[in-house]
Each structure stands twice: as structure tokens, then as C-alpha cells.
C-alpha positions as CSV (number, residue, x, y, z in Angstrom):
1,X,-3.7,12.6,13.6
2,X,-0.2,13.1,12.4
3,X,0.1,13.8,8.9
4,X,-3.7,12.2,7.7
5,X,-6.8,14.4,6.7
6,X,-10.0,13.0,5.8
7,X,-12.9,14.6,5.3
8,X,-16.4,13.7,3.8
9,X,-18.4,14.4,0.3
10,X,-22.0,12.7,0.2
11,X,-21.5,9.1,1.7
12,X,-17.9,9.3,0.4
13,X,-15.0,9.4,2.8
14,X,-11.6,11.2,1.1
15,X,-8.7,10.1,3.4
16,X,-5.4,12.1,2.5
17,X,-2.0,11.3,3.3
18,X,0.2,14.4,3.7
19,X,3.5,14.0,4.8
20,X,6.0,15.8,2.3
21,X,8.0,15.4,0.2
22,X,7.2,11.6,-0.3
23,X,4.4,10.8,2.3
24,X,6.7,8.1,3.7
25,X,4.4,6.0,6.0
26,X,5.7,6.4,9.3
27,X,4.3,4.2,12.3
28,X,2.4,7.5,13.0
29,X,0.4,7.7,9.8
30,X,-0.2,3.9,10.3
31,X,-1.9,4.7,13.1
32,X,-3.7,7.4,12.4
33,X,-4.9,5.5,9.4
34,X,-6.3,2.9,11.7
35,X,-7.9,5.5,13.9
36,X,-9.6,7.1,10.5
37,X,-10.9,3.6,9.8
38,X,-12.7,3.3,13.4
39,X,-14.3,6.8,12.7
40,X,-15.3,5.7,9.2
41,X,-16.7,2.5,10.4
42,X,-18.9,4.4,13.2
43,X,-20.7,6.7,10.4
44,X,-23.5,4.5,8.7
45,X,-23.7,6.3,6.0
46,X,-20.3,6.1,4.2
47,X,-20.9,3.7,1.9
48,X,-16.8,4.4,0.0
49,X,-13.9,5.5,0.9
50,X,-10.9,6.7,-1.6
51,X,-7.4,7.0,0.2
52,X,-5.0,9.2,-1.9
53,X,-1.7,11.7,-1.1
54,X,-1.0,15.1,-1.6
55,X,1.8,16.6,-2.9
56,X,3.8,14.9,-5.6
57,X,3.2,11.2,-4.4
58,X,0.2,8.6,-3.1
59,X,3.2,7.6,-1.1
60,X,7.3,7.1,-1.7
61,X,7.3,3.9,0.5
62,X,7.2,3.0,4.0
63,X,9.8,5.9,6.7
64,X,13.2,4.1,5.9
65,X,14.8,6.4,8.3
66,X,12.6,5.3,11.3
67,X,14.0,1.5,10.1
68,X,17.7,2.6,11.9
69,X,15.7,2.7,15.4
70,X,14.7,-0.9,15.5
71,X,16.7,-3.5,17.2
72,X,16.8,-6.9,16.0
73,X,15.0,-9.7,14.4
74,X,12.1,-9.8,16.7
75,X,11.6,-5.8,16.1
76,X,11.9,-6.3,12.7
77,X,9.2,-9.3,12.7
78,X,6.6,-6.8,14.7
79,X,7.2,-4.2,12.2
80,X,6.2,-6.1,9.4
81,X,2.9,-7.8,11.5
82,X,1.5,-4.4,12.6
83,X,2.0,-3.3,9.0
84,X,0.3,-6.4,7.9
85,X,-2.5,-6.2,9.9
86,X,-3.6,-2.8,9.4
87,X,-3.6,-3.5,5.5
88,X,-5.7,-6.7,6.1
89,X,-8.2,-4.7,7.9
90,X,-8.4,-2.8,5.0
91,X,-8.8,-5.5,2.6
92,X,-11.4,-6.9,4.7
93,X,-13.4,-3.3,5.1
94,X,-17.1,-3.0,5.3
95,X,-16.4,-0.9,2.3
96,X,-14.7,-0.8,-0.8
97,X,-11.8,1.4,-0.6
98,X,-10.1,3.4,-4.0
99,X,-6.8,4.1,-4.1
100,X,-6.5,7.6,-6.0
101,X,-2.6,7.2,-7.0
102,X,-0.5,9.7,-8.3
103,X,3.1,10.3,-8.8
104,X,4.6,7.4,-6.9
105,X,3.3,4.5,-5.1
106,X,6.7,2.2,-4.3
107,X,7.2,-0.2,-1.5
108,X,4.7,0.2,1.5
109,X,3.1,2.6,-0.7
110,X,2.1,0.2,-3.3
111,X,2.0,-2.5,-0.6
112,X,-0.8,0.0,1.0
113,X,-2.4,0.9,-1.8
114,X,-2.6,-3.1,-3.3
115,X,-4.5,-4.0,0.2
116,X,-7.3,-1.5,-1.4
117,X,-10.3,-2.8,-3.9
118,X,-9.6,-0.8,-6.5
119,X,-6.8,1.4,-7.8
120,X,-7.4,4.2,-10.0
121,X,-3.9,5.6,-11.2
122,X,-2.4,8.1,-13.4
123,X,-1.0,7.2,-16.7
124,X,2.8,8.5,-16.1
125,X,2.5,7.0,-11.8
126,X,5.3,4.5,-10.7
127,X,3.9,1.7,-9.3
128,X,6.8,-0.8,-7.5
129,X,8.4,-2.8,-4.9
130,X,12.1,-1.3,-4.4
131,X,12.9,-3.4,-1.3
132,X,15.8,-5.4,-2.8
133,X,17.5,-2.5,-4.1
134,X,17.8,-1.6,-0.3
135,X,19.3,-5.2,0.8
136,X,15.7,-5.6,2.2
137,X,12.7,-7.4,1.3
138,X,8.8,-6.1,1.3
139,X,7.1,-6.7,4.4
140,X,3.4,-5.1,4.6
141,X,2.4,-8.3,2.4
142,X,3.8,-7.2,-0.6
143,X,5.1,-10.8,-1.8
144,X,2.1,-11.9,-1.2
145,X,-0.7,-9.6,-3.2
146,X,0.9,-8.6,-5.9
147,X,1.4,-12.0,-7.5
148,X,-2.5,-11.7,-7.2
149,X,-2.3,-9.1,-9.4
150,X,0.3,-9.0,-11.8
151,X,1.1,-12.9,-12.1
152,X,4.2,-15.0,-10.4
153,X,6.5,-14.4,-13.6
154,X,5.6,-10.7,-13.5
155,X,6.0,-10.2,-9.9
156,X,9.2,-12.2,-9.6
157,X,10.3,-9.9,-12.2
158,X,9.6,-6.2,-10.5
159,X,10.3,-7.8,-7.2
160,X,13.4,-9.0,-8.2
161,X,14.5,-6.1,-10.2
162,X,13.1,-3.5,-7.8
163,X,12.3,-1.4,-11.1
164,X,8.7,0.0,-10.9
165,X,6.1,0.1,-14.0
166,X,3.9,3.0,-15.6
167,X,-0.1,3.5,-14.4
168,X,-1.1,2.4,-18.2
169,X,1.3,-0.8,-17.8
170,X,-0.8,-1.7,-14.5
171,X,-3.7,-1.6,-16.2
172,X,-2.4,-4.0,-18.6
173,X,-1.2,-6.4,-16.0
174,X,-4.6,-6.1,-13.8
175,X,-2.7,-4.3,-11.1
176,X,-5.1,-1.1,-11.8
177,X,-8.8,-0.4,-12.6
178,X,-7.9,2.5,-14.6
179,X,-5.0,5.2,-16.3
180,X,-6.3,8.7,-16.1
181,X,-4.3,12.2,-17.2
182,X,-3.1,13.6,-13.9
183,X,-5.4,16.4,-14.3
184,X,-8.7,14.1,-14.4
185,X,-7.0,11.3,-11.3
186,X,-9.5,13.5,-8.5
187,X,-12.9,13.5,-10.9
188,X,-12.4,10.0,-12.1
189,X,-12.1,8.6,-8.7
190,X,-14.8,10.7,-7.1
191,X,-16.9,9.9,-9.6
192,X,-16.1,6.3,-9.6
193,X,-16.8,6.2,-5.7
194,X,-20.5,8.3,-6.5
195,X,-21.3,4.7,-8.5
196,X,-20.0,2.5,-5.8
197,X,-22.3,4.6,-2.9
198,X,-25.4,5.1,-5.2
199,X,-25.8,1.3,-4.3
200,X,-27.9,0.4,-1.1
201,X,-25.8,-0.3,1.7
202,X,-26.3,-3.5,2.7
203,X,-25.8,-4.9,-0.3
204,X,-22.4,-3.2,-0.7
205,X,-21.5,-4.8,2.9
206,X,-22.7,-8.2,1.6
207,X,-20.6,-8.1,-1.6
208,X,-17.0,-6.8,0.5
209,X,-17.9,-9.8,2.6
210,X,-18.1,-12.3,-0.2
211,X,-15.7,-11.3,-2.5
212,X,-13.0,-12.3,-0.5
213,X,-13.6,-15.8,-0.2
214,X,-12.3,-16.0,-3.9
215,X,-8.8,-16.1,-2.2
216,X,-6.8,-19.1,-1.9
217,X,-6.6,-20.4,1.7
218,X,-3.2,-20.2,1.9
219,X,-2.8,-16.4,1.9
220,X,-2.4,-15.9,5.5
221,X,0.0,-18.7,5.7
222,X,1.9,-17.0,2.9
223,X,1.5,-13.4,5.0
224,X,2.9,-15.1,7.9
225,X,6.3,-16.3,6.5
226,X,6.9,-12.6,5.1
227,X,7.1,-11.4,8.4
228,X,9.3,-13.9,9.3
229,X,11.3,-13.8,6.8
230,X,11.3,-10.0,7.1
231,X,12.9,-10.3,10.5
232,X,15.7,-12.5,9.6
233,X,17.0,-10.4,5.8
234,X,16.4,-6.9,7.8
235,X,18.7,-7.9,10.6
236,X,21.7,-8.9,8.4
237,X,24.6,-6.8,7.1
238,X,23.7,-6.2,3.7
239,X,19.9,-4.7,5.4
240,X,22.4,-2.6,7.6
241,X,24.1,-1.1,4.2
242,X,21.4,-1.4,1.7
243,X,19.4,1.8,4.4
244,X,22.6,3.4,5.0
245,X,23.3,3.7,1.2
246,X,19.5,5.1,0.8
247,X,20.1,7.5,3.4
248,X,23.1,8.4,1.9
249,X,21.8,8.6,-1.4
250,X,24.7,6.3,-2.5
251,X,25.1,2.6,-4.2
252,X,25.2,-0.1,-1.7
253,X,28.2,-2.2,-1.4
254,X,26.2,-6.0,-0.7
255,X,28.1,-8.6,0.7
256,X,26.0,-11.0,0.1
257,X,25.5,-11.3,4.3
């Protein structure tokens, strides 16, 4: 799998994302993730998974440089689906799932690691959705979960702003379990996951299937017009600029088109 590890500890399954310098999630790591989740699901005894990077980030954001190779709305639409999807099936796992974040998580990163049960971070970690500075918009459901999370006025806010927060201000907002020194992220976590698979299994796959149904109905509905509207802001002007200005680590000029 390109740029994905996981191995196992007890009935814990450690899934690592290592694509340097800012484990950018390319389509390839997508699906390798997806094909890690099939392997997971075919070994009975893996009762938790935690999901974190190496190197200096969880992960940067989704590969902006892979963006420039799409063509049109439609392209654009598909992107944000298949991105969608794969995080869904996530949220909807047979297991609970940790994110272990350090660093960064920003954009698909965060989008990624909100589609997880619980987030253990460290207290200095960016957590944000940058999309806007970029002339873009998040797509892997981002509008969607974090209001969940952090609250409409908060998440209008950091949408809006594109300026990320600290691990210890997550916390505070509910979008993290726990702020850990970055030497104490791996322990905490692992032993975090140890609780979570001391339970019996069955009872853990009852509980990921019930919790869920605490969501309001019109989530997927809500997941369905980000695509959408995905597909028409990425295929305008200012989309065009707002990646061309990242990738060349400039301002962007927005015409407001």
C-alpha cells in the first residue's frame, strides 16, 4: 500500500500514515486506507483501531497538487464523494477508531481524523479547515461534522477564517477526547485503545452500531450538497488561483469568480 503501515499490538490495530513531509492524503493513501479497513475487518479479534502519522504531522490536508489533474465540475463532485464515503465507512466501523494526532491535522486531515470516534491530540497540534484560504471549500464532509463538534458559531468561525486552533482549545470545544505532551500522544492512545479492547467484542460492535443513531437524519442530506457544492466553487477562477498561489507559496489574488 502506498505510503500506509499498519501493524498489530494485542487486539489493537496501529494504522500509520507516512507520506513526508505533510502526509498529504493522496487518492493512493485513500485507498490503501480502505484496503487496511477490509483487512481489519477480516481479523475477529481487533477489537480497536488508532490511525495516526509519522513524521511531523497526522496529516497536512488532502494532495493539493494532485487537485491540478482533475477536469471539471463533475471530477471535482467525484472527488469529494469518494472522499466522503471512505470517511463514512469509518464513522460507521465495527470498531471504534482513535485518532492519535500530532503536529497538524488541517483540511482532509482533520476532515479524516473528525470521521474517527475519538481524537486524542497533542496540546501544541493545529487542528483546522484551511479550504477558503485556497478559494476552495472542504469536501470530505468537513462542513458537515465539525459543527457536531465544535458548535455552528464556532465552526462558521474557523471555517470562515481558515485559521486552525490548539489540541488544549479542542478539548475545550469537544472536538478532542484529550491534550497530551507530545512525548506521552503514543502511551496515552495505546493505552486508551487497551480500555476500549479489554471489553467483550460483541458488545463493543453493539455500541458502534447504536451510537450513531444519535445523529440528526439530515446528515447525509447535508453530506450530499458538499459534494455538490464542491464541484461547482472548485471549478471556478478563484479555485484555479487560490491552488496555484499554494503551490506557489504566494497570496492569492481572488476575484471574487
Amino acid at each position: 500500500m502506498e505510503h500506509l503501515t499498519w501493524k498489530k499490538e494485542g487486539h489493537v490495530a496501529i494504522v500509520t500514515i507516512d507520506s513526508p513531509p505533510a502526509n498529504a492524503l493522496s487518492s493512493g493513501i485513500l485507498k490503501g486506507l480502505s484496503t487496511v479497513l477490509d483487512e481489519v475487518e477480516q481479523d475477529s479479534t481487533i477489537k480497536t483501531v488508532i490511525l495516526n502519522g509519522e513524521g511531523k504531522f497526522f496529516s497536512a490536508g488532502a494532495d493539493i497538487k494532485e487537485f491540478t489533474t482533475l477536469q471539471g465540475e463533475s471530477d471535482y463532485a467525484a472527488l469529494a464523494k469518494k472522499g466522503q464515503q471512505l470517511f463514512n465507512r469509518i464513522e460507521n466501523f465495527h470498531v471504534p477508531v482513535i485518532a492519535s494526532i500530532h503536529g497538524a491535522a488541517l483540511g482532509g486531515g482533520l476532515e479524516l481524523a473528525m470521521s474517527c470516534h475519538v481524537r486524542v491530540v497533542t496540546k501544541s497540534s493545529k487542528l483546522g479547515l484551511p479550504e477558503l484560504n485556497l478559494g476552495i471549500i472542504p469536501g470530505f464532509a468537513g462542513t458537515q461534522r465539525l459543527p457536531r463538534y465544535v458548535g455552528l458559531p464556532k465552526a462558521y468561525e474557523m471555517v470562515l477564517t481558515g485559521e486552525p486552533i490548539t489540541g488544549e482549545e479542542a478539548v475545550n470545544l469537544g472536538l478532542a477526547n484529550h491534550a497530551v505532551d507530545d512525548e506521552d500522544l503514543e502511551v496515552f492512545s495505546m493505552k486508551l485503545a487497551n480500555k476500549f479492547s479489554s471489553k467483550s467484542g460483541p458488545s463493543i460492535h453493539a455500541v458502534m452500531k447504536l451510537l450513531p443513531y444519535a445523529q440528526t437524519s439530515q446528515f447525509n442530506e447535508g453530506v450530499d450538497a458538499e459534494a455538490v457544492e464542491f464541484g461547482k466553487v472548485f471549478g471556478n477562477s478563484d479555485a484555479k488561483e487560490g491552488i496555484t498561489a499554494f503551490i506557489e507559496k504566494r497570496k492569492p489574488n481572488f476575484k471574487d469568480q
